[in-house]
N, C-alpha and C positions, 0 to 999 in steps of 0.2 A: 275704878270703872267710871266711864266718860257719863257726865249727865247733858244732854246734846236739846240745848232749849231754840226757841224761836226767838229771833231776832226783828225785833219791829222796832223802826223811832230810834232808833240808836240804844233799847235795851233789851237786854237776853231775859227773857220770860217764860212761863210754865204757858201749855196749854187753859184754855179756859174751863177745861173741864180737870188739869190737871192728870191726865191720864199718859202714859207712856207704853210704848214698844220696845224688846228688846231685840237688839242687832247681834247676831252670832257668828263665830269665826267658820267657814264654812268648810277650812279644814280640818280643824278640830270642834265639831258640833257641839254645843253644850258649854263652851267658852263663850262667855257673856263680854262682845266689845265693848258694847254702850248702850243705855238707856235713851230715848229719840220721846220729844214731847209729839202727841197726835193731835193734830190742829183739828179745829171745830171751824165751822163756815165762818163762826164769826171773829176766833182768831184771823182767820185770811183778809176779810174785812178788814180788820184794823190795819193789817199790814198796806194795804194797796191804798187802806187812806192817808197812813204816814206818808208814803212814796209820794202820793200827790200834792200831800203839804206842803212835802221836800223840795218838788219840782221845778217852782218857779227860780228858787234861789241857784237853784243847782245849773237849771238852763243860760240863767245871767253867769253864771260866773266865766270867766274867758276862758275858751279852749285849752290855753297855755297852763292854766292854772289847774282847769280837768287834769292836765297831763301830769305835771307834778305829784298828783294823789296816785296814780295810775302806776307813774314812777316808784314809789316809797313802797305802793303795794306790790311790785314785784321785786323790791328789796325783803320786804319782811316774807313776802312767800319763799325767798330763797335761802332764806337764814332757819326757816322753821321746814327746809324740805324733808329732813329724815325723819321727825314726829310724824310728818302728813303721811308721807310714803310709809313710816312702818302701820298707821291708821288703817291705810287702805288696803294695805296686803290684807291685812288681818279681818277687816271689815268684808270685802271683797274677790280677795282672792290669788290675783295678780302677784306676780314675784316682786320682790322690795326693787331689783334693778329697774323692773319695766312702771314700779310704781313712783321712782324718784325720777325716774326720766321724765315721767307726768308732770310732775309738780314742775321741774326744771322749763319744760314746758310752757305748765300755766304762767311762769314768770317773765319768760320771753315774749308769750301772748303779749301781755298787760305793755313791759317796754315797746314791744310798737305799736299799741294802740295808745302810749301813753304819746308818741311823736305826732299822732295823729289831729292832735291840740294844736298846731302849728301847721299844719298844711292847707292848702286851698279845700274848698265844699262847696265851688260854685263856680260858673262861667260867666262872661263878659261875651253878652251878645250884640254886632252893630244893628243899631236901630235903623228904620226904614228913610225918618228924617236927618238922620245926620246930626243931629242935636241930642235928643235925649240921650241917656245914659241906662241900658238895658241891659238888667243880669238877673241870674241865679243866684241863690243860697241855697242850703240845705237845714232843717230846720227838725229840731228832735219831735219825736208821738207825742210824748209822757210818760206815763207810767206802764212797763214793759212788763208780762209774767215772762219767766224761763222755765219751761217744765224740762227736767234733764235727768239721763238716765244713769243706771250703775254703772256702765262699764268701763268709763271715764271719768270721774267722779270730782276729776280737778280741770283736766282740761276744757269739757264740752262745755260745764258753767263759763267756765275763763273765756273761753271764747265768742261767750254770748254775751259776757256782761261785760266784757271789756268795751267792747265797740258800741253799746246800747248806752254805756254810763259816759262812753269821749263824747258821742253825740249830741249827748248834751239831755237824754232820758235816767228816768231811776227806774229800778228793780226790786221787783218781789222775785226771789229766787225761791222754787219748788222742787227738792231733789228728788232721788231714786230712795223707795223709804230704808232699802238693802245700804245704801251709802251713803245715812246721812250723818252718820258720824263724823267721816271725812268730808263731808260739803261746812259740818258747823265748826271744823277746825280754817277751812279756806274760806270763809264768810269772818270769821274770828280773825285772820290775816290781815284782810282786809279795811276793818274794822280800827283795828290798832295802827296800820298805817294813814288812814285819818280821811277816810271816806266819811262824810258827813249826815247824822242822824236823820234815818228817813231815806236817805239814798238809795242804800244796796238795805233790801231787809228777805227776811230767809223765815218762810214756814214748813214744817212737814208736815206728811200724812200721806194718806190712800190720793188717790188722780179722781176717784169718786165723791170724795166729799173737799178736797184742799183745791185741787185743780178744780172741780166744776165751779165752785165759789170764786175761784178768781175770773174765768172768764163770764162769771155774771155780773161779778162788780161793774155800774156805768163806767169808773172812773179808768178803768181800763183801754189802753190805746192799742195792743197789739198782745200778741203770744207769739214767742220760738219753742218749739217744742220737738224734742230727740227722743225718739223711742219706736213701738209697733207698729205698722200698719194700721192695725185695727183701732188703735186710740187715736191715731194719727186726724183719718179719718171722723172722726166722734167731734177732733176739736175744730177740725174746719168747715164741718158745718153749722155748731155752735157760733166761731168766730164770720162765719159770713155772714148768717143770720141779724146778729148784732151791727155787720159793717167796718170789723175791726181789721188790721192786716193780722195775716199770720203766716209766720213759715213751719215747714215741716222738713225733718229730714229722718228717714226710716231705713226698711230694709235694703235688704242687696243679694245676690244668689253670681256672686264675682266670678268670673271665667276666668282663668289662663289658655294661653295656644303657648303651646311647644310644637316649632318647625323643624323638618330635617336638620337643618344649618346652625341651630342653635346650639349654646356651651351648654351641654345638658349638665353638667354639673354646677355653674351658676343658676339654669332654670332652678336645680333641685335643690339647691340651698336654699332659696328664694323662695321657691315653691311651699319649702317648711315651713318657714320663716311667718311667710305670709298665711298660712293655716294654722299656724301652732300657737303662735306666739299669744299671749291671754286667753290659753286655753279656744282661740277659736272664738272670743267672744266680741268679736270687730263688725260692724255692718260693713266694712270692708276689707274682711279675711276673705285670703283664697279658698275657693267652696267648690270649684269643680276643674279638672286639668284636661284639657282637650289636645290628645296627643298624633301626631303623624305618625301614621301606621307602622310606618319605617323604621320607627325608634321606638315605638310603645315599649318594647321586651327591656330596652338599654336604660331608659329611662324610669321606669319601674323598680328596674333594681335599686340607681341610684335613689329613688325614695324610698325605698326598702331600707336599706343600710343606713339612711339616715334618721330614718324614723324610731327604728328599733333601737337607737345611742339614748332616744329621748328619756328624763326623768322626770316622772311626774310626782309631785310630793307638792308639800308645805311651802309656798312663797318666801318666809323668811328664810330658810335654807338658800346659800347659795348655790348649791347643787343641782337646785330646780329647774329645772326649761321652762315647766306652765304647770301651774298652781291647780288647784281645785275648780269647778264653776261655783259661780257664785251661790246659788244656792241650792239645798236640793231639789227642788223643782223642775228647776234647770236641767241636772241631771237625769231625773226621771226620762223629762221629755228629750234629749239627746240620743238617750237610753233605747226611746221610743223609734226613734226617728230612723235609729241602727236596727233595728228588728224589722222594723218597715219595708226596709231597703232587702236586707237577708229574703223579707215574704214577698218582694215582686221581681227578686234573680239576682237581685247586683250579688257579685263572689265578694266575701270579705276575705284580703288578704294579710290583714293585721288589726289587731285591737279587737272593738267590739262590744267590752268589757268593763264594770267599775272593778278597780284593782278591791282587793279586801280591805276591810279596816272602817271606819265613819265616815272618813273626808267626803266630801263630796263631787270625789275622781269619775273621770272618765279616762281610758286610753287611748294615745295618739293611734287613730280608726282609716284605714287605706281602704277602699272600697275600685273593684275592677269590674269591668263587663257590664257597665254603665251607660243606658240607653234614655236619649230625650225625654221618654214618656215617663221616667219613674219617679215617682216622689223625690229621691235622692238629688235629682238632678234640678228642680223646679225650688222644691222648700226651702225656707232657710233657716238651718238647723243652728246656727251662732254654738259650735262647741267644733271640739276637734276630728271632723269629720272630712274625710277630702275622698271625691270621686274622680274616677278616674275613666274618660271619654277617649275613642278612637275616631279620627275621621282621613280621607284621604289626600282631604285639600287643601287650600288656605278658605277659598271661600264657605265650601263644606264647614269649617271650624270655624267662621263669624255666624256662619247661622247660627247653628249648636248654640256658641257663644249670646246670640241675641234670644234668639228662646226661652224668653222669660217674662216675668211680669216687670222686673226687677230690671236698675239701668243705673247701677253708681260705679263699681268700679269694674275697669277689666285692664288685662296686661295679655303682649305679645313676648316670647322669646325667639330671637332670630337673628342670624348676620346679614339679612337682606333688606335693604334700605327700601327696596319695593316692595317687600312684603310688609314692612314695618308703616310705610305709607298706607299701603292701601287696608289694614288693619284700622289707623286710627282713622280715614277717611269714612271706613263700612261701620265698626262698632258701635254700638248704642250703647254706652255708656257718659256720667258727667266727668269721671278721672278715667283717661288714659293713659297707660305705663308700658314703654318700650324696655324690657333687660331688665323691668324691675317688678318688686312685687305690687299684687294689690293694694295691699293693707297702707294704709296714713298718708300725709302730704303735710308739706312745707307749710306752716302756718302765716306767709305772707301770701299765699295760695288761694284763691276761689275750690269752695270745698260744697258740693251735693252732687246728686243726680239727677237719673233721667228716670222719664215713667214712672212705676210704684214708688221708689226710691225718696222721690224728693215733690215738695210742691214748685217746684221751678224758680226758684226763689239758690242764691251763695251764700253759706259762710265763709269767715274768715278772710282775711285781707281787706284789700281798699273793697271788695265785693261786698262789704255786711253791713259798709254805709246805705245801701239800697233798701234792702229792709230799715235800718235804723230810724232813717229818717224821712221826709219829705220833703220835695221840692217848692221853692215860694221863686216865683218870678217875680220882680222890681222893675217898674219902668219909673224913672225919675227925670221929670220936665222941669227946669229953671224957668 
């Protein structure tokens, strides 16, 4: 059994009160992953004071040289992928494929954020006289919190600390306390590939006591933080209060349109794909399918047939399509959200149900007769639940489509190059996908939303130098 300590200063330590949490396999309940130290305020403290101590050395050192560390650590993450990925099925849930895809992932991250050491971070402005020499740089916070959630347990960090630590900032990383088993094996990667004490340091615990102490620390320069709404919210107005930057990126309630013209059978693979896959647990899974009247009956079917192939089981199996939710809780309220739906008319045509046994299953759930106002159509349910909308038009289904609080992803299917236009033109989302699903993007990509979704703020790619960092303007007179 994993004993999963805090990471401060370059050593692995016990909580200061010494007290631990136990992390369980959610497919087999009662299977003990790993014991998780619970941070005290003043563990966090520590952490965010190493980081600052760390800072200045870290900031000096040349981009080029950042990159090299960045390098080595997505060597060692990729040499350690099938420990992390069997961690994280196990810890979380997720099938070992969709979990070593992660990891593979978090190491591609880190390679091009480790190039990012070598590229320009600033412009050459002409000056008004003719003489001076007028530019830009970009210049790191300091010390960066990440508060990051389960459902990505290797990527979301990676993709926050990669770009926060080329910047030329250090990190206190706060995981999901469901995945922190798997975050102290990718902080442990990183670590032995030769990120420098103080740099990357990692506490756990509750967002009430771990997360509010970091953003009270003065020495704090910002927060990225992936997760609820509801805490989302909590920390940005904590973080403006103080004056700090923060980003945030949250939920989604993702629409598809399927058009007459469409390959309904690509829609419908796709369509699965983009609902099913992690059990459903994507802030940008497919959540509602808004179908032309025309095809609704044809296209049904084909989700039909291929819903009912799906197998839900244990992650380690290869057998599996999508694993358990993460934890019972999760379940419950899934559970919830399906009765919900049954009590204001949607027809359920499949699922509905936790299969028997412990796990903490849900089955792949088709919901029809799905109208604007329902719950079903508005909430966001994060498990394998998919609604199923009619409308008559294209604009008809961008409304539908924008009817929401919610704005990160949406997708069109269609062979119509004007409908596919005027789709990405009308929709209120921050990812638009023509023929593809909702769910994930290229990680050389600008990654949030719009509205609830996101604080307006990009991850990922050259976009996350914007949060990272700040602009210094140089006017330089001889």
């Amino acid at each position: 059994m994993m004993h999963t300590r805090n990471y401060i200063g370059g050593i692995w330590c016990e909580s200061e009160l010494g007290e631990w949490s136990a992390n369980e396999n959610p497919a087999r309940p009662g299977e003990t992953v790993g014991l998780v130290a619970r941070s005290t305020e003043a563990d966090v403290r520590r952490a965010v004071d190493a980081a600052a101590e760390a800072w200045a050395a870290w900031r000096d050192l040349p981009g080029a040289k950042r990159g090299e560390v960045l390098a080595a650590a997505a060597r060692v993450l990729e040499e350690r992928a099938d420990v992390i990925a069997e961690t994280m099925t196990r810890e979380m849930g997720k099938t070992f494929a969709e979990a070593r895809g992660e990891v593979m992932r978090g190491s591609a991250i880190l390679k091009f954020y480790g190039g990012e050491g070598e590229r320009a971070n600033g412009d050459h402005i002409p000056p008004a006289d003719g003489k001076s020499l007028l530019y830009t740089r970009r210049i790191p916070l300091g010390v960066v919190g990440l508060i990051t959630p389960w459902n990505f347990p290797v990527a979301i960090p990676v993709w926050k600390l990669a770009p926060a630590l080329i910047y030329g900032n250090t990190v206190v990383l706060k995981p999901a306390g469901n995945a922190s088993v798997t975050a102290g094996l990718l902080v442990e990667a990183l670590a032995d590939a030769g990120v420098p004490a103080g740099v990357l340091n990692l506490v756990h615990g509750s967002g009430s006591v771990a997360g509010s102490a970091m953003l009270e620390h003065p020495r704090l320069a910002a927060v990225s933080f992936t997760g609820s709404n509801a805490v989302g919210k909590e920390i940005a107005v904590k973080a403006s209060s103080r004056g700090i930057k923060y980003q945030l990126e949250m939920g989604g309630k993702n629409a598809v349109i399927v058009m007459e013209d469409a390959d309904l059978d690509r829609a419908a693979d796709l369509v699965v794909s983009g609902s099913m896959k992690s059990t459903g647990q994507k802030c940008t899974a497919t959540s509602k399918v808004i179908v032309m009247r025309a095809v609704t009956e044809a296209f049904t079917e084909k989700l039909l047939e291929r819903l009912r192939k799906i197998r839900v089981g244990d992650g380690m199996d290869p057998n599996t399509y999508f694993g358990p939710l993460a934890t019972r809780s999760a379940q419950v309220s899934v559970l919830a959200h399906i009765r919900k739906a049954q009590e204001e008319g949607a027809v359920l045509l499949l699922g509905g149900c936790a299969p028997s046994g412990d796990g903490c299953f849900v089955e792949p759930t088709l919901f029809a007769g799905v109208t604007p106002a329902m719950s079903i159509a508005r909430e966001e349910i994060f498990g394998p639940v998919l609604a199923l909308m009619e409308a008559d038009s294209l604009g008809e289904a961008i409304a539908m489509a924008n009817d929401t609080d919610f704005g990160l992803s949406a997708a069109i299917f269609t062979s119509s190059l004007s409908s596919a236009m005027t789709f990405v033109s009308r929709i209120e989302a921050g990812m638009v996908k023509v023929n593809a699903e909702t769910a994930g993007v290229e990680y050389q990509a600008p990654f949030g939303g719009l509205k609830q979704s996101s604080s307006n703020s990009r991850e990922q790619g050259r976009a996350a130098m914007e949060f990272f960092t700040n602009i210094q303007t140089i006017s330089l007179s001889i």
